[in-house]
Each structure stands twice: as structure tokens, then as C-alpha cells.
C-alpha positions as CSV (number, residue, x, y, z in Angstrom):
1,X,-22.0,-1.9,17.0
2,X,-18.9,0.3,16.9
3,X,-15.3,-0.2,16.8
4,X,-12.5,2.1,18.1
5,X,-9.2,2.2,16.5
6,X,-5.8,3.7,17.5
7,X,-3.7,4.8,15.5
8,X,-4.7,3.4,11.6
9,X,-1.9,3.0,9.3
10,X,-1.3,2.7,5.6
11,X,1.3,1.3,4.8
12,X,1.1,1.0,1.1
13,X,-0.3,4.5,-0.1
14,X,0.1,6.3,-3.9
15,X,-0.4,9.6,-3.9
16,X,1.0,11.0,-7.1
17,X,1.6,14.7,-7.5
18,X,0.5,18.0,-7.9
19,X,-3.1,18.6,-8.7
20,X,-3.8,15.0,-7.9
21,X,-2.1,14.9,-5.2
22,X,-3.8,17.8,-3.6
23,X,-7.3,15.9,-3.8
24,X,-6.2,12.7,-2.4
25,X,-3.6,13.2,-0.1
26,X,-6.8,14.8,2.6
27,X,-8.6,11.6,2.0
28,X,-6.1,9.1,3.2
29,X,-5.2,11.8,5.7
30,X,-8.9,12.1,7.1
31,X,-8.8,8.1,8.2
32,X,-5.1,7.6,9.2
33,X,-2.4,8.8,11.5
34,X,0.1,7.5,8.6
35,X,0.7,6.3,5.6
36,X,3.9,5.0,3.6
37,X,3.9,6.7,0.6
38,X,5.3,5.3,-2.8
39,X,7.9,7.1,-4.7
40,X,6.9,6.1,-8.3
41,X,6.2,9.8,-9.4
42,X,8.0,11.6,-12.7
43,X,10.4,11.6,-12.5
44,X,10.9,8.7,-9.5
45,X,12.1,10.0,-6.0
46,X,15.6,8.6,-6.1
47,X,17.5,11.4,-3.4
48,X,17.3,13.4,-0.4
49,X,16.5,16.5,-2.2
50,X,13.6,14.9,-4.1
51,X,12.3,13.1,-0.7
52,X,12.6,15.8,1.0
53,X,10.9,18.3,-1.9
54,X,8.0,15.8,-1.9
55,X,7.2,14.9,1.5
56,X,7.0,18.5,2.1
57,X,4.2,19.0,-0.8
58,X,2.5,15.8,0.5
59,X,3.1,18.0,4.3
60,X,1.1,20.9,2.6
61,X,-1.6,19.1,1.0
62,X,-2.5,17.3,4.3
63,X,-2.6,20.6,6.4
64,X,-5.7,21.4,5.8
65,X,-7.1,17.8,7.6
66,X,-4.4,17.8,10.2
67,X,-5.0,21.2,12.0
68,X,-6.6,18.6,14.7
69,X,-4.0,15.8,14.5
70,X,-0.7,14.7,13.2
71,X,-0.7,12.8,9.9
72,X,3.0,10.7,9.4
73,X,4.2,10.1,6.1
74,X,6.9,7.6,5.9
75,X,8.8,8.3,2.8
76,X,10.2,5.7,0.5
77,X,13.1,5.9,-2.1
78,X,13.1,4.9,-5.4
79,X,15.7,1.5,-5.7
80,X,18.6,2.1,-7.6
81,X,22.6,1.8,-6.8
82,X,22.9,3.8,-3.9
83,X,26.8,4.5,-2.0
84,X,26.8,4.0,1.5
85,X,27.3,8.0,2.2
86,X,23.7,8.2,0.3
87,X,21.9,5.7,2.4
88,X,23.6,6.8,6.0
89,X,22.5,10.4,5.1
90,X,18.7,9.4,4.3
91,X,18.4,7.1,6.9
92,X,19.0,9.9,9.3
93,X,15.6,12.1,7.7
94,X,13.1,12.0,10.6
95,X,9.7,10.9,7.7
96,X,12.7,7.9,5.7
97,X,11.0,4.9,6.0
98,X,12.3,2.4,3.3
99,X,13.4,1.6,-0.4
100,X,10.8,0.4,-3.0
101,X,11.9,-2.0,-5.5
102,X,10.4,-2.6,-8.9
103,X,11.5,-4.6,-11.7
104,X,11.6,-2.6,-14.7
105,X,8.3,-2.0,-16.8
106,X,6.1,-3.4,-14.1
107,X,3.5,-1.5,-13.1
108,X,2.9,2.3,-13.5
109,X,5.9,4.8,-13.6
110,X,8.2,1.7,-13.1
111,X,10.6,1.9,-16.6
112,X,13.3,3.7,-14.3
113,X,13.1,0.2,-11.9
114,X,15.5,-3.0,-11.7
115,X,16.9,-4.8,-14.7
116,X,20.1,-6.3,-13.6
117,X,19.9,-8.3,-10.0
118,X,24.0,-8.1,-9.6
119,X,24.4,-4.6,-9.9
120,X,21.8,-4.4,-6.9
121,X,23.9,-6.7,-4.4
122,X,26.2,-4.1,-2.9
123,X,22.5,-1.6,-2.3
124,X,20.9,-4.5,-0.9
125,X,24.2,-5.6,1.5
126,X,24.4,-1.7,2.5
127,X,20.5,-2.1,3.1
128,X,20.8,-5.1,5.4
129,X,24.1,-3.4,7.5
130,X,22.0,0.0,8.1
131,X,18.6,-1.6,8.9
132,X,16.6,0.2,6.3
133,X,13.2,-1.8,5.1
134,X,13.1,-3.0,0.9
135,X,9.5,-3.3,0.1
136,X,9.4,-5.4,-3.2
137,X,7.1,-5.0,-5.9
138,X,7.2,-8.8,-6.6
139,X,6.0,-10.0,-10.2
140,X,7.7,-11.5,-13.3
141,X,7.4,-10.3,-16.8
142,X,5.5,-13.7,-17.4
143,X,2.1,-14.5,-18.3
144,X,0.0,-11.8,-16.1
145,X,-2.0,-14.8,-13.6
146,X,1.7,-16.4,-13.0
147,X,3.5,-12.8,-12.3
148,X,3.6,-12.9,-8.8
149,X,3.8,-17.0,-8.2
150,X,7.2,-16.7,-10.7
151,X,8.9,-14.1,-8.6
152,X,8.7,-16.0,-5.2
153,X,12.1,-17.9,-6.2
154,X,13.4,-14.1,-6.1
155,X,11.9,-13.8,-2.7
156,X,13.1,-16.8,-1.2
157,X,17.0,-16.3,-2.3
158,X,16.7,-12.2,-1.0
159,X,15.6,-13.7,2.3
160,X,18.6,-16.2,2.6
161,X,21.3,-14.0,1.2
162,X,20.3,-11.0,3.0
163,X,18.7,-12.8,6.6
164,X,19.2,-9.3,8.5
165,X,17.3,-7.3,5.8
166,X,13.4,-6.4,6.4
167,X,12.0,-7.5,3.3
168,X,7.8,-6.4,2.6
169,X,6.1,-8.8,0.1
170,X,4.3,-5.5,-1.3
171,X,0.3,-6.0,-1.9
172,X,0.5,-9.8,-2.0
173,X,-2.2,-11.9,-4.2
174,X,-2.0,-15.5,-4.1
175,X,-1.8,-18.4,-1.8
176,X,1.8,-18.9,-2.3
177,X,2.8,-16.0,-1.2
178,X,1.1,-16.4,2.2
179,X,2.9,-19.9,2.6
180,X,6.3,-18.3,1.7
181,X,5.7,-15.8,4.9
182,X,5.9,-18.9,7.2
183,X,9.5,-19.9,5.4
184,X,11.1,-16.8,6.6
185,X,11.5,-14.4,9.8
186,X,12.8,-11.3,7.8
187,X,9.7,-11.7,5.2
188,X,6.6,-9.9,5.6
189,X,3.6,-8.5,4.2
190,X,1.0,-5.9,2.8
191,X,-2.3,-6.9,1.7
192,X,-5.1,-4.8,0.3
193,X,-8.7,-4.2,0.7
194,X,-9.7,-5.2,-3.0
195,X,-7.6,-7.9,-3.1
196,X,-9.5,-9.1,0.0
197,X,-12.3,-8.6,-2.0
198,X,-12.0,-9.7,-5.4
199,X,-11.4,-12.2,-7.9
200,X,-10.5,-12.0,-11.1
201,X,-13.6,-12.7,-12.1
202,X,-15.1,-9.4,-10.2
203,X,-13.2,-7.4,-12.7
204,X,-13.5,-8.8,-15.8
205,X,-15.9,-12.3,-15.9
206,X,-18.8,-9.9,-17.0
207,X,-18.3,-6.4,-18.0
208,X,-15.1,-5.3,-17.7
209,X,-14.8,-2.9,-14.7
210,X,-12.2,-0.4,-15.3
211,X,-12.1,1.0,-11.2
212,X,-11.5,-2.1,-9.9
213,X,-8.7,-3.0,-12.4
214,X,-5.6,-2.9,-10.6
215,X,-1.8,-4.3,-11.1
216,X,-0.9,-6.6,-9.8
217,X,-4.4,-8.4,-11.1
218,X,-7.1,-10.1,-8.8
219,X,-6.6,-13.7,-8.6
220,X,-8.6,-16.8,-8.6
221,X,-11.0,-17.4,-5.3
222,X,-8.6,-19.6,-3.4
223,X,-5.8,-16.9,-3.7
224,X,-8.7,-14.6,-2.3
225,X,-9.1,-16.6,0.3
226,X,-6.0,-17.3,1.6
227,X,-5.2,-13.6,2.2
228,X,-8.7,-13.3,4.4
229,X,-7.5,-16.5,6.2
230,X,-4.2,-14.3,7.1
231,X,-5.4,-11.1,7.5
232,X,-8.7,-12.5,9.5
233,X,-6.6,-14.9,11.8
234,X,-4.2,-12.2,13.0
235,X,-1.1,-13.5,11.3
236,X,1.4,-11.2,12.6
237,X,3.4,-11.1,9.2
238,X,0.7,-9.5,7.5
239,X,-0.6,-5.4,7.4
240,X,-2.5,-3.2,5.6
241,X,-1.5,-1.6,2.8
242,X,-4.0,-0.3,0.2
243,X,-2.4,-0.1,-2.9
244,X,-4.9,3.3,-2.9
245,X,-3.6,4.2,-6.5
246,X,-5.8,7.2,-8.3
247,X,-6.0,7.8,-11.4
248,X,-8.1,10.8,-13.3
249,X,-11.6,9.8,-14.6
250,X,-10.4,9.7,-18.5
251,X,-7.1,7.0,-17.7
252,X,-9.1,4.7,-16.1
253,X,-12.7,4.4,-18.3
254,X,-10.2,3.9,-22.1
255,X,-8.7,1.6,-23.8
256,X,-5.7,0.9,-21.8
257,X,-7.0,1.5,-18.4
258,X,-4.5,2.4,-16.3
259,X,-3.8,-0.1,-13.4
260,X,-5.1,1.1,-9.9
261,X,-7.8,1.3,-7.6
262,X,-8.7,4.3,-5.7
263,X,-9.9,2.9,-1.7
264,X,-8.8,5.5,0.3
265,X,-11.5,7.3,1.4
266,X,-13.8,3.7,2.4
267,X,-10.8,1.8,3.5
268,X,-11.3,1.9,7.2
269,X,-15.5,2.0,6.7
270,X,-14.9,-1.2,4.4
271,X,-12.4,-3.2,6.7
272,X,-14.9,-2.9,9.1
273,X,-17.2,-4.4,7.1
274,X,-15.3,-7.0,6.0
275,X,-14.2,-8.7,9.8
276,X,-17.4,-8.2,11.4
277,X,-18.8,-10.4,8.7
278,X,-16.2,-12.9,9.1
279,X,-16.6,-12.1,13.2
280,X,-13.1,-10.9,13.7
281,X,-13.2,-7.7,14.5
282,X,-10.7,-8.2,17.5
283,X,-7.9,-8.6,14.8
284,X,-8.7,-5.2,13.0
285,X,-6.6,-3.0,15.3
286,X,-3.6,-5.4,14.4
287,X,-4.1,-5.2,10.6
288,X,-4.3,-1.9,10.5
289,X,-1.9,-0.9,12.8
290,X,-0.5,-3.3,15.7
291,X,1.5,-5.7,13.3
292,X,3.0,-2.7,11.5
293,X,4.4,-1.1,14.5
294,X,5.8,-4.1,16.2
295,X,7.5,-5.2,13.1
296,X,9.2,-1.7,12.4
297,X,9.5,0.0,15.4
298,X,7.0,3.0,14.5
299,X,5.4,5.4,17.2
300,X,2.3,6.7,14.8
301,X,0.7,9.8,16.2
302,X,-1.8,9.4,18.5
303,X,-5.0,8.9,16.9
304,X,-8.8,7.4,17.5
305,X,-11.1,6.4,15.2
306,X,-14.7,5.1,15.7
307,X,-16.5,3.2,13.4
308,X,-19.9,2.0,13.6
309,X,-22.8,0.1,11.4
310,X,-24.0,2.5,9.8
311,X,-24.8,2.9,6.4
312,X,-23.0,5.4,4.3
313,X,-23.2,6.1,0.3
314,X,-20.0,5.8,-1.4
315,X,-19.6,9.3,-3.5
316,X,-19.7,8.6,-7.3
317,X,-16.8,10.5,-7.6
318,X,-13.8,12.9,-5.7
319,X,-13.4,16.2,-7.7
320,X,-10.8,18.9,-7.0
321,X,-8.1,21.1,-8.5
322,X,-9.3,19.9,-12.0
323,X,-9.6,16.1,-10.9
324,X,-11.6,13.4,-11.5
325,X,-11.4,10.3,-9.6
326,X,-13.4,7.5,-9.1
327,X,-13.6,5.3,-5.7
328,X,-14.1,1.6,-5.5
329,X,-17.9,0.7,-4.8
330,X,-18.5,4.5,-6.4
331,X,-22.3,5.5,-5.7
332,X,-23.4,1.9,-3.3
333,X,-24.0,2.0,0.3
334,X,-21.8,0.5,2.4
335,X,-22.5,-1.0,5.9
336,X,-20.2,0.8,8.1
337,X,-18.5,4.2,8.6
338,X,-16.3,6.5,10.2
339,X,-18.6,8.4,12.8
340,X,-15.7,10.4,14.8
341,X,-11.7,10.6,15.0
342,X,-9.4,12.5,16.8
């Protein structure tokens, strides 16, 4: 059996910097004719000059792959108080996609992020007038299973103070947060692969597994399964985004594994997996690309890529420019792969 998709997108993609980013940035760009890339670096991407600065190093890391075909990366800001002069002048950058919002401390490279909620209104209202996206990072400082269910109050009031303003539910993980998408036209979502795949249970109910550790957590089975239901049933609120988020070898397998999981490189291979399975592989090409499009107006670069079931053995590791990282399902066969793009 093989499937044929046009144009894939990311549209939740960490790609650090520097050394790292040299040996992932091919991987993603191997699969997909776009990805929106997180600004959480450091220091964060918070102007034009650093936008601009690093979507031209993500640019040169990805020539290599794209000698053959285009690879789009739609850039993201940093959230903080931005003038209206600021936000006119970036939303005019051909590769601006959106802001990213994270509440201080939350997740990796996030102490720079939101503290105070009023000081953001004037941002946000600017936001709404000029059409540019907020994609939320969406958890609490609460206990770490109730994170994400806590912050949906926040959610619900941003969609009816703001009701012009795209807001993305960023790598959503329980059941709740697929009900709340139903509440609201100007709400929508990402969802991962592993978030599709797991429970919390996968990651730590025997041996802790440090690679599939990833912020926000796994949650319980019916969480799990209400994303598949959405993703599966071609809810047309809901994309893919992978969270792809490496980290080197040594930050992942110590005390105080760092929060990420690297699925780049089997995203696609493991989608396919995943719908065929659940016989619904006529609502792939809107997960990964379709819903995306429609909901923000994006013309990805012309792209094909044919999957078939076939096995392939997931590398133990990606090594490069001094860098160690380790993929989700490292060194197991997987049922499908990519067998030609263009």
C-alpha cells in the first residue's frame, strides 16, 4: 500500500541553534515542504533582526536537502510588549508567520515568557487588528497532570475578548482541550505524534524512558484517545505539529532529563502507520497539511511524498557537528516509510 502526500507541513518544529541545529534542521527538511519554527533559542527571538538572523541560519542549514525543492520556514516571535510600528514591520517579512506565547518558567528556554496577563492586552489587541496568529503554550504552574486542564479558563476568555484573533492551542493533551475547540471559531490546534501515541504510563509506568519524556507530559489513555478521535476523524480544527524538540544524548539520559522528544525524521513514516491502522488514511493529507493551509492562508511549496508499507529500522541515534541525539522508537522497525519525494 502507498500513500502520496502534497505538500507535508510542520507546524510545530524546535530546531535550536548552531551545532544542533545543523543536524536537525536537514531531517525535518528531508520530509516537509514547511515547518513553523519555535523561537525559544538563547537568548529568545524577540525582533526583526534576530528573525531575520535566524531564519537565515535555519535557510543555510536546510540547503544542503533543498537543492531539489523548496523548504518554508514560517518564523515565529518570541511574545512580549510589542508597539504597533514593531508588529506592522514584521508582519510584512515574507517567512513571519506568528507570535509564541509562554507563561514564564514553563517549559525549556521559557524564563524570558509571560508573567503579567494585563501588560499583554495592548500586544494581543494589536495582534487581533493586524491578523497575525498567537500560538499558546497553554499550561499552569499547577500540579504537572492538571497544567494544561487549569489553563483552558485562559483560553476561553482570549477567545472571547479577542474573537478576530487566530489563537493555536499549541501541542494539545487532554480531552478537554479537544471539547474547548468546538466552543470557539478563532481556536485551533496542534497535536503531536507522541502524544497520539502515548500515555503517561509509556514513559514512566515501568522504567523511566528519558526519549519519550516530553513537556507538556503524556496523559492518561482517554486523553490519548480523544486526540486520535480528532486527528483520525478529520476535525478541521486540528494539525500537525510535532513538538520535534532535540536535545544532545547527555541532557536527556540524567538526572533532570530535559523535556522533549526528537520525531522528526519518522514523523511522516509513523503517521502513516498510525491511520492505516485505525483505517483512515484518507484524512492524513488534511492533518498534515490541508487543515493548516485552509486555516491560515499558506501556499507551501510544491512538494510530493510517497509513503509505503514497508519496513524501515529507526537509527539508534543522529550524529553530526559534535551531536548526539536520540529519535523516538531509536533502533525498532517501523511499518512504513518514505520511499520517494520531490
Amino acid at each position: 500500500m502507498e500513500i502520496t502526500l502534497k505538500a507535508p507541513l510542520d507546524m510545530h518544529l524546535h530546531l535550536r541553534d548552531g551545532d544542533m541545529l545543523r543536524l536537525t534542521a536537514p531531517l525535518s527538511a528531508a520530509h516537509f515542504a514547511g515547518a513553523v519554527v519555535m523561537p525559544n533559542l538563547v537568548p529568545p527571538v524577540k525582533d526583526l533582526a534576530s528573525l531575520s538572523s535566524y531564519a537565515e541560519r535555519v535557510q543555510i542549514a536546510t540547503d544542503g536537502v533543498t537543492k531539489n525543492h523548496e523548504f518554508a520556514c514560517y518564523m515565529t516571535l518570541f511574545f512580549r510588549a510589542y508597539s504597533a510600528t514593531e508588529l506592522e514591520t514584521v508582519r510584512a517579512q515574507r517567512n513571519f508567520f506568528g507570535i509564541k506565547l509562554y507563561p514564564a518558567g514553563i517549559t525549556t528556554n521559557s524564563a524570558e515568557g509571560l508573567v503579567d496577563w494585563t501588560a499583554a492586552e495592548p500586544t494581543l489587541k494589536c495582534m487581533e487588528e493586524l491578523g497575525i496568529p498567537l500560538l499558546v503554550h497553554g499550561e499552569s504552574h499547577g500540579f504537572v497532570m492538571d497544567r494544561e486542564s487549569e489553563f483552558l479558563p485562559i483560553y476561553r476568555r482570549l477567545a472571547e475578548s479577542y474573537p478576530k484573533l487566530s489563537i493555536c492551542m499549541e501541542h494539545i493533551t487532554t480531552a478537554g482541550a479537544v471539547k474547548l475547540l468546538g466552543e470557539y471559531e478563532n481556536l485551533c490546534a496542534t497535536i503531536t505524534l507522541h502524544h497520539l501515541l502515548l500515555t503517561l504510563d509509556d514513559v514512566i509506568g515501568g522504567s523511566m524512558h528519558p526519549h519519550l519524556f516530553c513537556k507538556p507530559i503524556a496523559k492518561r489513555a482517554e486523553d490519548r484517545d480523544a486526540l486520535l478521535e480528532a486527528a483520525l476523524r478529520g476535525n478541521p480544527r486540528v494539525m500537525f505539529g510535532s513538538d520535534s524538540a532535540p536535545h544532545p544524548r547527555h541532557a536527556k539520559e540524567c538526572c533532570g532529563c530535559a523535556a522533549g522528544v526528537f520525531t522528526a525524521p519518522i514523523a511522516l513514516p509513523c503517521l502513516a502507520t498510525l491511520f492505516a491502522r485505525h483505517g483512515a488514511l484518507d484524512h492524513l493529507q488534511e492533518f498534515v497539511s490541508g487543515n493548516a493551509c485552509r486555516r491560515y492562508g499558506l501556499t507551501p511549496p510544491a512538494r510530493e511524498v510517497v509513503l509505503r508499507d514497508e519496513p524501515m529500522c529507526v537509527p539508534a541515534s543522529y550524529r553530526g557537528y559534535g551531536q548526539t541525539v536520540v529519535p523516538m522508537y531509536a533502533g525498532e522497525e517501523i511499518p512504513w516509510r518514505v520511499v520517494k519525494n520531490w
